[in-house]
Each structure stands twice: as structure tokens, then as C-alpha cells.
C-alpha positions in Angstrom: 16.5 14.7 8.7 19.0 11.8 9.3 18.7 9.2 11.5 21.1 10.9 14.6 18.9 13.5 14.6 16.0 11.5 16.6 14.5 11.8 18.8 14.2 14.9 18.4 10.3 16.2 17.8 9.7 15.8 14.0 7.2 18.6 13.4 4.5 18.4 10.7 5.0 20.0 7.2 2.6 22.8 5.9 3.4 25.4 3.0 7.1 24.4 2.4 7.9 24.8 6.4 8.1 22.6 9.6 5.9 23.5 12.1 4.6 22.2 15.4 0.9 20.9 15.9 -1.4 23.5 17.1 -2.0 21.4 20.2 1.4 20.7 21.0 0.1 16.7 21.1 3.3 14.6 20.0 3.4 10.3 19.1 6.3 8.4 19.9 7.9 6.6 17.2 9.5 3.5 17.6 11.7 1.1 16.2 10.4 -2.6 16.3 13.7 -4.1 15.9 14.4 -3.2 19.4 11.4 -1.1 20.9 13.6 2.3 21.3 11.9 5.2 20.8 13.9 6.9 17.6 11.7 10.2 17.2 8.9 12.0 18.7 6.3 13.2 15.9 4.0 16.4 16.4 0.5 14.7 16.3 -1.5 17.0 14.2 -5.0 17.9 14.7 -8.6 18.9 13.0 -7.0 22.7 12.8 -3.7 21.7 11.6 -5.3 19.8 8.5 -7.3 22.9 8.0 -4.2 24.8 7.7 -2.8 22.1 5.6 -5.9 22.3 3.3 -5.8 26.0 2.8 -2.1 26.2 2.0 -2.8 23.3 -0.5 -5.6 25.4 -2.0 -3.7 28.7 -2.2 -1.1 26.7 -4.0 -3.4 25.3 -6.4 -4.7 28.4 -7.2 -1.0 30.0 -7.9 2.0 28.6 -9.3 1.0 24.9 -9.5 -2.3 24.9 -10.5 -1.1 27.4 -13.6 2.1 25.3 -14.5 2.4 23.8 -17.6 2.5 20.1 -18.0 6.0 20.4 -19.2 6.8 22.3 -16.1 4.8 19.6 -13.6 6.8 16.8 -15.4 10.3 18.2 -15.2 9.8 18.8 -11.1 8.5 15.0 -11.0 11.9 14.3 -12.1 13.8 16.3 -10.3 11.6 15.0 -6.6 12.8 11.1 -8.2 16.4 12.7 -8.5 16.7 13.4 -5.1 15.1 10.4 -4.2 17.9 8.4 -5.7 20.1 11.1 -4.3 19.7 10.5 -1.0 18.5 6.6 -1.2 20.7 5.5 2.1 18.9 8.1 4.1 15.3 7.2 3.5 16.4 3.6 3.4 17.8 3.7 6.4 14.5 5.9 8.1 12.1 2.9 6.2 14.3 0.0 8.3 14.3 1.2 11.6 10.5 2.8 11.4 9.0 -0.3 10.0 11.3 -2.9 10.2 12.4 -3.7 6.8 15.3 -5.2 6.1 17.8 -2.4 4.7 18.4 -4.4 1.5 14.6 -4.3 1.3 14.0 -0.7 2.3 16.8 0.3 -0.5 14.8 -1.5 -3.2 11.6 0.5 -2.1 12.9 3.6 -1.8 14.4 3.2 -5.6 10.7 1.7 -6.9 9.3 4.9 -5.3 11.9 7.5 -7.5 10.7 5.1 -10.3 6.9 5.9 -9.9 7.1 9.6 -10.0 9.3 8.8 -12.9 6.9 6.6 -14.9 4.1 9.4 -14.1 6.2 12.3 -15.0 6.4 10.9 -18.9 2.8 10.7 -18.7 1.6 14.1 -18.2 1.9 15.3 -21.5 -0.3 12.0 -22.7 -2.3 12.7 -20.7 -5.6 14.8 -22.3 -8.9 14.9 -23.8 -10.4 13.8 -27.2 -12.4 15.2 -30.2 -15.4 13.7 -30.2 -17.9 12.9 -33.3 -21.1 14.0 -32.3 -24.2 14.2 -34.2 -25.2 18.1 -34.2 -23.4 20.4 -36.9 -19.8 21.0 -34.6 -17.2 19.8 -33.0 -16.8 18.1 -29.4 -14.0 18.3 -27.1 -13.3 17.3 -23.9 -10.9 18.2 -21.3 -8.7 16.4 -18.7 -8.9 18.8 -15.4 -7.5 18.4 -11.9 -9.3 18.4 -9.3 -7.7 20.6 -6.9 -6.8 19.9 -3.0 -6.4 15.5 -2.6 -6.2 14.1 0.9 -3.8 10.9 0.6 -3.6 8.6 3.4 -1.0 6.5 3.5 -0.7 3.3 5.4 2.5 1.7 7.8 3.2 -1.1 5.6 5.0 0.3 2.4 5.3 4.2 3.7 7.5 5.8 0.9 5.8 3.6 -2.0 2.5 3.8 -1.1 2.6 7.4 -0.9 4.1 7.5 -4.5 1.5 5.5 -5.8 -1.0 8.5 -4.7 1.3 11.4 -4.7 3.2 10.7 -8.5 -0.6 10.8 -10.8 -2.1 13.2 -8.2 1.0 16.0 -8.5 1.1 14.9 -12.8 -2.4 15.7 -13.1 -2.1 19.3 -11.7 -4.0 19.0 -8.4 -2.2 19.8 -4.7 -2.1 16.9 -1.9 -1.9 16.8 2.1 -0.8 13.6 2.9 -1.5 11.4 6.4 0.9 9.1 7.2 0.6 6.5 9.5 1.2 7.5 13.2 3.8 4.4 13.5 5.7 5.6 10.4 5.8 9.0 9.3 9.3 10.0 8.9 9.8 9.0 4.8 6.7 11.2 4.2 8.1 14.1 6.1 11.4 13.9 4.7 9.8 13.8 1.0 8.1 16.5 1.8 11.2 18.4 2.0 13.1 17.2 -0.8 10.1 18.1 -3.1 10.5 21.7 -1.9 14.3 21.0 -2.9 13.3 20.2 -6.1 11.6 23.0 -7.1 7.8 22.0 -6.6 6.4 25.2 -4.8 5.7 25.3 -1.0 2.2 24.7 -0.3 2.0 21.6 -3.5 2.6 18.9 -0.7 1.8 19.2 2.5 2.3 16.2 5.4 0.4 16.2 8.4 1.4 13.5 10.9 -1.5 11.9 13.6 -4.0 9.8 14.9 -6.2 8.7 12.3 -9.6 9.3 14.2 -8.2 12.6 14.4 -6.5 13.5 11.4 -7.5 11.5 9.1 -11.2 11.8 10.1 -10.6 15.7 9.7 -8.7 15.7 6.3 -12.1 13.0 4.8 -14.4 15.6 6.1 -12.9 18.6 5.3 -14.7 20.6 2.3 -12.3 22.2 0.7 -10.5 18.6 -0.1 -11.6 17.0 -3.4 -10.5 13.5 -3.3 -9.8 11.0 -0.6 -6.9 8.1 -2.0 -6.6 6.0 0.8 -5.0 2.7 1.8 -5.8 0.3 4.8 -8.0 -1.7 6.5 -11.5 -2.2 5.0 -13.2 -1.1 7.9 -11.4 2.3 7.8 -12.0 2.6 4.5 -16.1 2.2 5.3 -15.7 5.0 7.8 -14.1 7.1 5.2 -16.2 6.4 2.5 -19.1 7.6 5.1 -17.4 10.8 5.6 -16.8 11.5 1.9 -20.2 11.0 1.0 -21.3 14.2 2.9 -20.4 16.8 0.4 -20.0 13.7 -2.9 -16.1 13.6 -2.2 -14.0 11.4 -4.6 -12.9 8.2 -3.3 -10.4 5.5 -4.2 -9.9 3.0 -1.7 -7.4 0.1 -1.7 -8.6 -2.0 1.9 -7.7 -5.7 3.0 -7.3 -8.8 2.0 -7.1 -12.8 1.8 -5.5 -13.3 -0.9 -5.3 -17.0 -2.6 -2.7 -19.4 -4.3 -4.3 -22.0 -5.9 -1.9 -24.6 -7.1 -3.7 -27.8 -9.5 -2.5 -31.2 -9.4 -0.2 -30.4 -12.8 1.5 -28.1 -11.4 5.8 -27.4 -10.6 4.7 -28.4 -7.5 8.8 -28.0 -6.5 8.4 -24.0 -8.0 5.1 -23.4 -6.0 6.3 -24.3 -3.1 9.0 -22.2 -3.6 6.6 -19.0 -3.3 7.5 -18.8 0.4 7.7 -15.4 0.1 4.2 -14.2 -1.4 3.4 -14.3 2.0 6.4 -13.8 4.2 7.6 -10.7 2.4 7.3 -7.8 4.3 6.9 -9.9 7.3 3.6 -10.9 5.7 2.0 -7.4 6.4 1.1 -6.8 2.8 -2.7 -6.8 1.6 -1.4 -8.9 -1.7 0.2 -11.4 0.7 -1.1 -15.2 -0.5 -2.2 -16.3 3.0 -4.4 -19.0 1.9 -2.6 -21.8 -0.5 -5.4 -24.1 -1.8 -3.7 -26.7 -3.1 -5.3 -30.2 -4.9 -5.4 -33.0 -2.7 -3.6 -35.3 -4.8 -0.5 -33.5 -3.9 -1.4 -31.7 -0.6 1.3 -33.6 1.6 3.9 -33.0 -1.5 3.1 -29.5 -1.6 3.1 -29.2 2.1 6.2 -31.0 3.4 8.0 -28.9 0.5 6.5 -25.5 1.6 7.0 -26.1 5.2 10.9 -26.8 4.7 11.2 -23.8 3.0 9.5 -21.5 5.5 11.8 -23.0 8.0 14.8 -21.9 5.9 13.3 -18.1 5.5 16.2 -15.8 8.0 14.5 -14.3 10.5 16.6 -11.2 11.8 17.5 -7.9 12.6 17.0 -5.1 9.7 20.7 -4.4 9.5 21.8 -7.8 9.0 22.2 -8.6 5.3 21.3 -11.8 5.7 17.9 -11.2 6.8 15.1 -12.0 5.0 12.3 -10.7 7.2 12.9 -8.2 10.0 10.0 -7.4 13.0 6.2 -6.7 12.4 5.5 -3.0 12.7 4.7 -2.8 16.1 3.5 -4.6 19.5 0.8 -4.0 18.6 0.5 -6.0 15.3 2.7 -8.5 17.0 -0.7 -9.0 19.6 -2.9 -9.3 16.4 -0.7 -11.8 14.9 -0.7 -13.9 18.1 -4.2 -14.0 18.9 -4.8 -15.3 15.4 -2.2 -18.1 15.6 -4.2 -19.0 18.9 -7.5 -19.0 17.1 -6.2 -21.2 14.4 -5.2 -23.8 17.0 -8.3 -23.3 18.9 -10.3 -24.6 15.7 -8.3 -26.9 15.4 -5.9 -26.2 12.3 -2.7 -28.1 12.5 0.5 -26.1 13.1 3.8 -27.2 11.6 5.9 -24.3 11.9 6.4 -21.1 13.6 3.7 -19.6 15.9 5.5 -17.1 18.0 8.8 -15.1 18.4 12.2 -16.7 17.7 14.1 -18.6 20.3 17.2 -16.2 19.9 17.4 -14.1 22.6 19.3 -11.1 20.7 15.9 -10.7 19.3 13.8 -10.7 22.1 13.0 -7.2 22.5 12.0 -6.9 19.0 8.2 -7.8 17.2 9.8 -10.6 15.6 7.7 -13.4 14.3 8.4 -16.8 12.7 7.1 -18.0 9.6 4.3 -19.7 10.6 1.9 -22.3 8.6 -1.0 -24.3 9.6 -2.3 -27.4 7.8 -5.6 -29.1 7.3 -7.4 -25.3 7.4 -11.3 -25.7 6.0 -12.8 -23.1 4.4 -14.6 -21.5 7.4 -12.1 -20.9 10.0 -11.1 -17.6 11.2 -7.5 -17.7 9.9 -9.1 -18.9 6.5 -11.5 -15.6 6.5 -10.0 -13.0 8.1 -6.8 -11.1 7.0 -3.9 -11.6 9.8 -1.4 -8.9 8.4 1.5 -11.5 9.6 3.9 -14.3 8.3 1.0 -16.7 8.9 -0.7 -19.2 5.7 -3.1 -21.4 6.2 -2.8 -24.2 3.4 -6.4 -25.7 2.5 -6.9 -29.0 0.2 -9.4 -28.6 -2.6 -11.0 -31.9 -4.4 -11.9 -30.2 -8.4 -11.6 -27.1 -10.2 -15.1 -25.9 -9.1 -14.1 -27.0 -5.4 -11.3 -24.8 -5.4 -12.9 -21.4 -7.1 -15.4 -21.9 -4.7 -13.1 -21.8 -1.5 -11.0 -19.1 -3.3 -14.3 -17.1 -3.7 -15.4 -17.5 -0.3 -14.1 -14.6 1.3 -15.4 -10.2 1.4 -12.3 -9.8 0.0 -11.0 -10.1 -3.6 -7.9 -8.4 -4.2 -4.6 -10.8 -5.4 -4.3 -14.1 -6.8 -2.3 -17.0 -8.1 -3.0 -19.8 -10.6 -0.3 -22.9 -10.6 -0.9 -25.1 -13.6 0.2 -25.8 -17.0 -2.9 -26.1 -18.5 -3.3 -22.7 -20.1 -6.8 -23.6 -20.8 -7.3 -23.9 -17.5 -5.6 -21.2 -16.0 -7.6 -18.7 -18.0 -11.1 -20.7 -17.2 -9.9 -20.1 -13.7 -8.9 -16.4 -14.2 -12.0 -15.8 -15.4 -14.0 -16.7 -12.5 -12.1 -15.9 -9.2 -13.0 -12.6 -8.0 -9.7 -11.0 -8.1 -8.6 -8.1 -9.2 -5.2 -8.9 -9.9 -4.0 -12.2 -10.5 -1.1 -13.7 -11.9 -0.2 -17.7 -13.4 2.8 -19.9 -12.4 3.9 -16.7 -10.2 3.6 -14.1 -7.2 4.3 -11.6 -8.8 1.3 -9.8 -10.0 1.9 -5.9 -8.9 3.7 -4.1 -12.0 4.0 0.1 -11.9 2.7 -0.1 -15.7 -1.0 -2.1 -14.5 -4.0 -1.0 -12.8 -4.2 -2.2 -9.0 -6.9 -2.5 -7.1 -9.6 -5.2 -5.8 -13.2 -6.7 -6.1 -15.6 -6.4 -3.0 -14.4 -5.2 0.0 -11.2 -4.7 -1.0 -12.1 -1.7 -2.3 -13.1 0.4 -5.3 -11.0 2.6 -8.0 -7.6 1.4 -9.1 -4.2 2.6 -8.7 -1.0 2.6 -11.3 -0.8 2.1 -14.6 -2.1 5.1 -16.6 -5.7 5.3 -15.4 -4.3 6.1 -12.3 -4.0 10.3 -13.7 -7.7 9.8 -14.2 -8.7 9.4 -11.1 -7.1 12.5 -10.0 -9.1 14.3 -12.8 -12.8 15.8 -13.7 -13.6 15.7 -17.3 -14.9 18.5 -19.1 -17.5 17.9 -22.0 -17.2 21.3 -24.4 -19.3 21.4 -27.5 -18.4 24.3 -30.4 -21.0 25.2 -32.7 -19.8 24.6 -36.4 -23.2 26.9 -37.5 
């Protein structure tokens, strides 16, 4: 599909073929930049997924679920191959479905071809053991897929995400209908067709556009579907976790949110400050994004008037510009979110020094722009300090001692990202240590890596993704025992 094409209907994608929802039920799709509609998508629906689910399952039990590893790695290739082969296509779907900026959407689009990639040289490491045991034998076990995995997929990072699920669940042997976001299904759908291109059989993937009280809730219910990987908000994730739990589905859920930079009185305070984009990338809609910086009070107005310069000097604009630095939130919808939490902060009485609402240029008036926007003087116990905004909004928050500020960075459900400033590497690992994050990083942003488990503590989820564990979540092992009398 390229981009001329919309807006024509973009029909859902079961057992290698594109086919309209069994309802006839479409979603608009729309591009933020500008609010044009650039596609309609079929909707799909409880019976739609169940059609999804059995061609997933016959394909399991044919040609995929009897390839050999060998076979499963060489078609991971070749889907990364014509990633990269067609990188301005799904680059260009990524910027005007979500709002990226192109030069952005390109680098995703080439991290995604990288995952299935990095999980294609894994398959054949990827086994059981021989086990001592005590009786007179020997004990193996096997690595085993599962079978049919539901993968939902989430608007903020479409094609990644769905790498990060799709790339071990494929390497491991098992079959996958994904659910995309209804704002941004049109990476997914194109994938699905370049995977048939590359050779994996119809029926291995399968991508099922629509409303996630409706699809979504059918695919976590449905029996036949082994595992549920899913990305989003934590309250979803509750509701799925609920429906899973009927019939003792596998789960990995990756939710929200509120993710801390604490930066100590030793610190580059010049190179901290700096970090504008740990929260602005993506147009802050990122569930790693630091939106709490809790910084010493010994050099909280430093810190401050350095990081509210830069956020100032962050380009706002649209996608195609290459000078853009952020583009629109997703949708109007987000944009409203974003808002009413900018209202609550002043409300309680944070102080704003930048942003707060749209831009002032009026070429960009018709788009879900959003400035950078940071409040001061934020305690612990506000709303914008608590609950995650899923915009370009940080709400910086002074700390008096170590034990002060592992408290505040505690003091949320969530426990997903985090950054230590300081060049005490004493302290930076006592800190480490004792925040509740599961991924943290020192004197950086940074802290996502393809090679390393991701996932959080709390509520922001359970189960990790990347890294090599990743193929084991997407397996059953199989405890055999051979008698040696």
C-alpha cells in the first residue's frame, strides 16, 4: 500500500489475503499533522478474530509449526530484508499516521528490520538442557512453542512495538494475530504483506484492525489463543489480564508509566539538563519518557533555568520538515488528555515556565501540536507528579537527601524507567539498587537496548520483552526423563 492509495478502505489481513470485516464496520484514520482523513480501516470484529485465530492455528499445525529452526530463521531475514527494502514506504505511512517526524519514522522503521534480525540469529540458540538428576538416567528438557499468540500493539511506536512481539514469537515457532491500534494500523497491515513476500506462509501472521473493547477483548478471550503480549495503558492491561485468567492464558504485559530522572548535587548539571528529549521525544507519548526530574535543591534553579532554555529551543513542526524535532500528538484526542493535565497542574498550583498549549504559528493550527511544556515547584502528590500524561509535559520536583529523593522516585504504582545523574559511582549503584525500576540507566536516557530485557516493576506490568529471554516467553518447557536402567 503506498500512501496515494488512501483513503481507500484498508481491509484486515487473514491467511495471507485482504479481506473486509464481517460487519462491514470501518474507522477513519487520520493524520494529526493536519486532521485529514488518509485511509478508512475495516474495523474487525469478535468473528473476524475467530477467523484470524483459526487460520493462525491451521498454520501452526502445517508448514510453520513443522519448519525447522533454520528455515524460521532464514524467513526472519528475509521479512527484515524487505523491511529495509521498502524503508521510505513504511516511513512515510509511520509519519503521517502518528505524527513522527520522517527522519524519526525512518530510524524506527530500520530498528524494527534490526529486531527480527537480532531474533532470527537466536533461534538456533535457542533450546533445552541436560539435566543431572538424581535417579539412574538422563534428563532433558525441551523448548516448545506455544502455538496461536495474540499481540496487541499500541499507537505510540506501531512498527517497533510490534517487532518487539512479532520477531521472538515467529523465532520460537508459534503463529500470531496481531491488534493494532485503531489510530494506527497501516505499518502492521503492510507488514503483514511483506511477510507473505518473504516467504513466511499465509496464515503465520495474521492483522486484524479494530476497536479494542471489541477486538482486542475477543482475541484475550478467545481459547484457541495461547498468549496475550500486550502493550498500553495499565488499566487495559488489568482488563486483559482478567480475561486471560479464564482459561490460565499466558500474559506479558508492558502498561504505563512515571518515569524519574533523578539528578544529585554532583552532577553535569550542564549534560542533564541537556536530556530534553527523554521526555519530549516522540512528542512525549512514550511510557519510558522521564516526566518527573527530581533534582537536589542545591542546584534546582541551575538545573531549571538550564532545562527550560533548552525545551524552548526543541523545533516544534510538521513531520515532513527536516528540521522538526517533534511533530503532533497522536490524535485530538490525546491532545484533550494532555490539556486537561496542564490545567490540573496549574490548578494545584505548580508553576509553569514554558509551553502549555499549541504553538502560536498558525500553519500549524489544524494539527495536535503541543509545546514543550515544564512546570516548576511540583511536590510529590500532585496529579501531574502521579499520573502518566502521555505528552511533552515534566514536572521538575526538588529533593533535600539521597533518602528524600528515592522516596519521591518510589512514590508512584508505576516503576518502569529511570535515570541516575551523579559521579559518585558509589552512589549511583546504592541508588540503583533501591528505586523500583526496571530499567534504569546512570549519567544517561538512554536505557532501552534490543540486546536487554525490558519490562517494569508494579503496575507497569509483568514479563519482560527483548534481549534473549524474550523467545522464552513465547515458549512451554518440556521436562523429559530417560531411564538409563
Amino acid at each position: 500500500m503506498s500512501t496515494s492509495e488512501s483513503p481507500q478502505l484498508q481491509q484486515l489481513y487473514i491467511n495471507g489475503a485482504r479481506v473486509s470485516a464481517s460487519d462491514g464496520s470501518s474507522i477513519p484514520v487520520v493524520n494529526p499533522a493536519n486532521g485529514s482523513t488518509i485511509a478508512m480501516v475495516s474495523s474487525g470484529s469478535a468473528q473476524d478474530i475467530d477467523s484470524a485465530v483459526q487460520a493462525a492455528s491451521a498454520a501452526f499445525k502445517g508448514e510453520w509449526g513443522n519448519a525447522k529452526a533454520g528455515d524460521r530463521a532464514a524467513a526472519l531475514r528475509a521479512l527484515a530484508a524487505k523491511i529495509r527494502e521498502n524503508i521510505e514506504e513504511l516511513a512515510m505511512l509511520e509519519c503521517i499516521n502518528v505524527g513522527k517526524p520522517l527522519s524519526s519514522a525512518r530510524g524506527e522503521v530500520g530498528y524494527a528490520a534490526k529486531v527480527y534480525e537480532y531474533y532470527a540469529g537466536l533461534v538456533s540458540n535457542h533450546g533445552g538442557l541436560t539435566v543431572p538428576v538424581s535417579g539412574n538416567g538422563t534428563g532433558l528438557t525441551f523448548r516448545e512453542p506455544l502455538g496461536v499468540c495474540g499481540l496487541i500493539v499500541p499507537w505510540n511506536f506501531p512498527i517497533v512495538i510490534m517487532a518487539w512481539k512479532l520477531a521472538p514469537c515467529l523465532a520460537a515457532g508459534n503463529t500470531a494475530v496481531v491488534k493494532p491500534a485503531e489510530w494506527t494500523p497501516l505499518t502492521a497491515l503492510r507488514v503483514a504483506e511483506l511477510a507473505v513476500e518473504a516467504g513466511i506462509p499465509a496464515g503465520v501472521l495474521n492483522v486484524v484492525p479494530g476497536l479494542g473493547q471489541v477486538a482486542g477483548a475477543a482475541l484475550s478471550a478467545h481459547p484457541d489463543v495461547r498468549k496475550i503480549s500486550f502493550t498500553g495503558s495499565t488499566a487495559t492491561g488489568s482488563a486483559i489480564m482478567k480475561a486471560c485468567a479464564n482459561d490460565i492464558k499466558r500474559v506479558s504485559l508492558e502498561l504505563g508509566g512515571k518515569s524519574p530522572s533523578i539528578v544529585f548535587e554532583d552532577a553535569d548539571i550542564e549534560k542533564a539538563a541537556a536530556s530534553v528529549m527523554s521526555i519530549y521525544d516522540n512528542t512525549g507519548q512514550d511510557c519510558c519518557g522521564r516526566s518527573r526530574y527530581l533534582v537536589a535543591r542545591s542546584v534546582y534553579s541551575e538545573f531549571l533555568e538550564r532545562f527550560v532554555a533548552n525545551s524552548k529551543a526543541v523545533k516544534v513542526g510538521d513531520p515532513l520538515d527536516a528540521a522538526t524535532e517533534i511533530g503532533p500528538l497522536a490524535s485530538r484526542v490525546q491532545y484533550a488528555r494532555v490539556d486537561g493535565y496542564v490545567q490540573q497542574g496549574m490548578s494545584e498550583g505548580a508553576r509553569l515556565c514554558t509551553g502549555g498549549g499549541g504553538p502560536s504559528n498558525p500553519a500549524l493550527a489544524a494539527g495536535c501540536y503541543f509545546e514543550p511544556t515544564v512546570f516548576a515547584d511540583v511536590t510529590p502528590n500532585m496529579v501531574i507528579a502521579q499520573e502518566e500524561i502521555f505528552g511533552p509535559v515534566v514536572a521538575v520536583i526538588p529533593f533535600d537527601s539521597e533518602e528524600d529523593a528515592i522516596r519521591i522516585a518510589n512514590g508512584t504504582k508505576y516503576g518502569l524507567s529511570a535515570s541516575i545523574w551523579t559521579r559518585d559511582v558509589a552512589r549511583a549503584l546504592r541508588v540503583v539498587r533501591k528505586v523500583d525500576s526496571g530499567v534504569i540507566s546512570i549519567n544517561t536516557s538512554s536505557s532501552v537496548h534490543l540486546e536487554m530485557p525490558f519490562g517494569g516493576f508494579k503496575q507497569s506490568g509483568i514479563g519482560r520483552e527483548l534481549g534473549p529471554g524474550a523467545l522464552d516467553l513465547f515458549t512451554e518447557v518440556k521436562s523429559v526423563f530417560i531411564s538409563g536402567e
